[in-house]
C-alpha positions as CSV (number, residue, x, y, z in Angstrom):
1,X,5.9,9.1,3.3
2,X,4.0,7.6,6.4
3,X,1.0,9.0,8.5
4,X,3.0,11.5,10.8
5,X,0.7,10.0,13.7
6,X,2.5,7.0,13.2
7,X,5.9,5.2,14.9
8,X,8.3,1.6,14.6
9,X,8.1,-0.5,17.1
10,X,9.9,-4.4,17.7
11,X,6.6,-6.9,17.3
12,X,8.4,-10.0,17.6
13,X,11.4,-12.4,16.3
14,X,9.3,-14.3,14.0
15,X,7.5,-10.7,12.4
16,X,10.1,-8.1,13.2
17,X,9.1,-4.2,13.1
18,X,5.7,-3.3,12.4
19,X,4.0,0.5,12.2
20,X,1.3,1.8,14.3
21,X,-0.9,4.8,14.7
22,X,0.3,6.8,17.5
23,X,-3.5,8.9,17.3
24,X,-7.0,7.8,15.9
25,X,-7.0,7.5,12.0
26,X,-9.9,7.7,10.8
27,X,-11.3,6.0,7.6
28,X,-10.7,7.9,4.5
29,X,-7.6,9.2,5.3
30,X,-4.1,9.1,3.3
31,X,-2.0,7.0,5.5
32,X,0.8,6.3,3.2
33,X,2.4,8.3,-0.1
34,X,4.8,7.8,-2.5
35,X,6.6,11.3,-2.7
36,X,9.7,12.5,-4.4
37,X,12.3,11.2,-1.4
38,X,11.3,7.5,-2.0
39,X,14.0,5.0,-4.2
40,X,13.0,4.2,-7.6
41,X,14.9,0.8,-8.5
42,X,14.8,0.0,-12.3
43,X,14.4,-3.8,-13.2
44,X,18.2,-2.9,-14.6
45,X,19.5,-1.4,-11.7
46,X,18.0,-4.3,-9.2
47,X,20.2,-7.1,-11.5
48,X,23.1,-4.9,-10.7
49,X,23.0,-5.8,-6.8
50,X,24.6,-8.5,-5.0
51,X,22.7,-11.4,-3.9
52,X,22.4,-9.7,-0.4
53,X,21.5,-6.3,-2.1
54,X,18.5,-7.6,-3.9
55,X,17.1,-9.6,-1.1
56,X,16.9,-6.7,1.2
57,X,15.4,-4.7,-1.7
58,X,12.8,-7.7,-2.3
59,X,11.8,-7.3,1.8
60,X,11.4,-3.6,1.5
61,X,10.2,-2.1,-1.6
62,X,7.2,-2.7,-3.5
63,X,6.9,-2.7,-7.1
64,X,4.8,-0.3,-9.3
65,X,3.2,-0.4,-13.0
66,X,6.6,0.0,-14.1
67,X,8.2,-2.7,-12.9
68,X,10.2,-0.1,-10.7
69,X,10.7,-1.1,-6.9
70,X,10.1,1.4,-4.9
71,X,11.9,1.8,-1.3
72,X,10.5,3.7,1.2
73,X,13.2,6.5,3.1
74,X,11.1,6.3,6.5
75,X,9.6,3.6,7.9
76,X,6.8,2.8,5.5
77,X,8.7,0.2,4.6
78,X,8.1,-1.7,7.5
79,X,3.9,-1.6,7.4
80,X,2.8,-5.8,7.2
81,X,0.3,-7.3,5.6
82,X,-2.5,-8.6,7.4
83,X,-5.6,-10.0,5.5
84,X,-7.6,-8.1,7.2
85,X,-6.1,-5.0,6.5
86,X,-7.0,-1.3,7.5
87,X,-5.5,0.5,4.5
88,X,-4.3,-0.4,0.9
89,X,-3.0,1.3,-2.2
90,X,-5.5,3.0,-4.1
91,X,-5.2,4.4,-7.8
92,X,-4.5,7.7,-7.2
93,X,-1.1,7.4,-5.7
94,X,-2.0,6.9,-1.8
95,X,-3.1,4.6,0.3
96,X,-5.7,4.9,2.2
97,X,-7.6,4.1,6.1
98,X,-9.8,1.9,4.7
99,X,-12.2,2.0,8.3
100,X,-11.1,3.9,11.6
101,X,-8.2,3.0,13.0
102,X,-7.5,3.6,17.3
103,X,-4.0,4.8,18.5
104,X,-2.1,1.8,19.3
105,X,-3.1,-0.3,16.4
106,X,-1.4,-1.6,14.1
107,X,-1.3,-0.4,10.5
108,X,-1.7,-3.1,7.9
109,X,-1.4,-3.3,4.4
110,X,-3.3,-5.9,1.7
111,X,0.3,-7.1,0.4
112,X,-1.4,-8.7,-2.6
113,X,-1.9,-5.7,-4.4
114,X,2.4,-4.6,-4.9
115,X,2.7,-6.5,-8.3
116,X,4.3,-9.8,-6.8
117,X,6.3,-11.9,-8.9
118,X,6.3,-14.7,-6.3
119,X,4.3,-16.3,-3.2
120,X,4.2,-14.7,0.2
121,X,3.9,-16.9,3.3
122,X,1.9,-15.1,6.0
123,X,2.0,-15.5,9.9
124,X,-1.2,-13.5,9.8
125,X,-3.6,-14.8,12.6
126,X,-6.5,-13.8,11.1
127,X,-9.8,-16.1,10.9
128,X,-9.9,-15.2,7.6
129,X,-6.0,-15.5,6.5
130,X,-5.3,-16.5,3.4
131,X,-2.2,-18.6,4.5
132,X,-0.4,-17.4,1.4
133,X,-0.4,-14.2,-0.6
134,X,0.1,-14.9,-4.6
135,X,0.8,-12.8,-7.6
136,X,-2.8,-14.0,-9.2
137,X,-4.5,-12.1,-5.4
138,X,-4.3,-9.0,-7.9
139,X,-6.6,-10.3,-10.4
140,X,-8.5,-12.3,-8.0
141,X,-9.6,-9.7,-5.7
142,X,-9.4,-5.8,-7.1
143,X,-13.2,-6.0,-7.6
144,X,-13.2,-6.4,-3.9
145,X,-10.7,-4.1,-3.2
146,X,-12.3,-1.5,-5.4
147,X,-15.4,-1.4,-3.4
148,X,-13.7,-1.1,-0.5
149,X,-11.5,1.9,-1.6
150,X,-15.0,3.8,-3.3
151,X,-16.5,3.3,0.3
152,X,-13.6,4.8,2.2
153,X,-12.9,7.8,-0.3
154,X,-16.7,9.7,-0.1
155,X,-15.1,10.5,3.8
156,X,-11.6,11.8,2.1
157,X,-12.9,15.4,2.2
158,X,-14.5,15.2,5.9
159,X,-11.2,14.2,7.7
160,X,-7.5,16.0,8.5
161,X,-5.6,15.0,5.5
162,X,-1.8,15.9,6.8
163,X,-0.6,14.5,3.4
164,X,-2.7,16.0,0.9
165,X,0.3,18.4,0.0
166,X,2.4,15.6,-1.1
167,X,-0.3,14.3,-3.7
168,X,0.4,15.5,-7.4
169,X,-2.0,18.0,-9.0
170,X,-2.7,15.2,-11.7
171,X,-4.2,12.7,-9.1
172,X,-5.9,15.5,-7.3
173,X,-8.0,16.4,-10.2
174,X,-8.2,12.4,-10.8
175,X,-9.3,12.2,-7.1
176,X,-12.0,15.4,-7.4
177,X,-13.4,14.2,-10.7
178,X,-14.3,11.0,-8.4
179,X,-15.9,12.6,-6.2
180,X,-17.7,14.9,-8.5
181,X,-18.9,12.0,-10.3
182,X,-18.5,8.4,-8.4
183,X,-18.2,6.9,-12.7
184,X,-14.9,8.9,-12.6
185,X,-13.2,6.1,-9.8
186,X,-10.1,5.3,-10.9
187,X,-9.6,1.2,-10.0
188,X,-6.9,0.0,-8.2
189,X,-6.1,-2.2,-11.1
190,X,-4.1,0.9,-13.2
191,X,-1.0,0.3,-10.6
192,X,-1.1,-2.8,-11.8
193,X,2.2,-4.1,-13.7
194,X,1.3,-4.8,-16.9
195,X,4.5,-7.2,-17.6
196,X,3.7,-9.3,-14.7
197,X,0.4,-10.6,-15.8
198,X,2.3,-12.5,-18.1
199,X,4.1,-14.6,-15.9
200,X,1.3,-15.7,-13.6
């Protein structure tokens, strides 16, 4: 489920649809969770699709530790990547605003992160684009990541969090225990797909 201060609008021919905040943001709060609505699509299930079927899953879905895609029911699904991102997938089930982001931006994901079995090529106009987003970005740059999600998590608990009641009690305590205790993070590298790595 998406930010409710979000909407869809048309970006372009070349880009499509992209999301953006229809309020501030600010950092440290949940912009995106996966909740009970969302499709689950088993690595079984996805080989039982037409040709057509699995290439609209591929542009829509991401895939978790599992190996499961996962398709959004709302629009989440249609969030872009931008290397310079303003929220990613943390560890506990959510993503997160990873610095303040203004009404009328748009919200941007670190695409890198969702398990890829395949390269990505970007139109991202960033200075520092990568030009291409790879399955080995995961292992490359969760260090990175991580610090970035530990910076933007000590303001969770000093901002409105309209999606906290869709978090499960398990990554709650997960997420408390962190803040307790900053040793207690939980990386970004545990969504990671563990079959994957072997076919970097």
């Amino acid at each position: 489920m998406i930010h409710p201060h979000t909407t869809i609008k048309h970006i372009n021919e070349t880009v499509g649809y992209g999301v953006f905040a229809t309020q501030d943001i600010p950092e440290g709060t949940i912009v995106y969770v996966k909740d009970s609505m969302e499709l689950e699509i088993s690595p079984m299930e996805y080989l039982t699709h037409q040709k057509e079927i699995q290439e609209v899953i591929e542009k829509y879905s991401y895939m978790d530790q599992r190996g499961y895609r996962i398709v959004s029911w709302d629009f989440a699904k249609y969030v872009n990547h931008c290397c310079n991102f303003n929220t990613i997938i943390t560890g506990y089930g959510f993503e997160i605003a990873v610095r303040d982001i203004k009404a009328g931006e748009q919200i941007t994901d670190e695409y890198g992160i969702f398990n890829l079995t395949y390269d990505i090529e970007l139109t991202c106009a960033e200075p520092n684009c990568r030009k291409t987003v790879k399955p080995k970005d995961f292992d490359t740059f969760y260090t990175q990541w991580d610090e970035t999600i530990k910076r933007s998590l000590t303001k969770f608990k000093s901002v409105d969090q309209p999606l906290l009641v869709f978090i499960d009690d398990f990554s709650k305590q997960e997420l408390e225990a962190f803040i307790i205790d900053p040793l207690a993070y939980q990386s970004v590298y545990s969504p990671r797909n563990q079959e994957g790595i072997s076919k970097l």
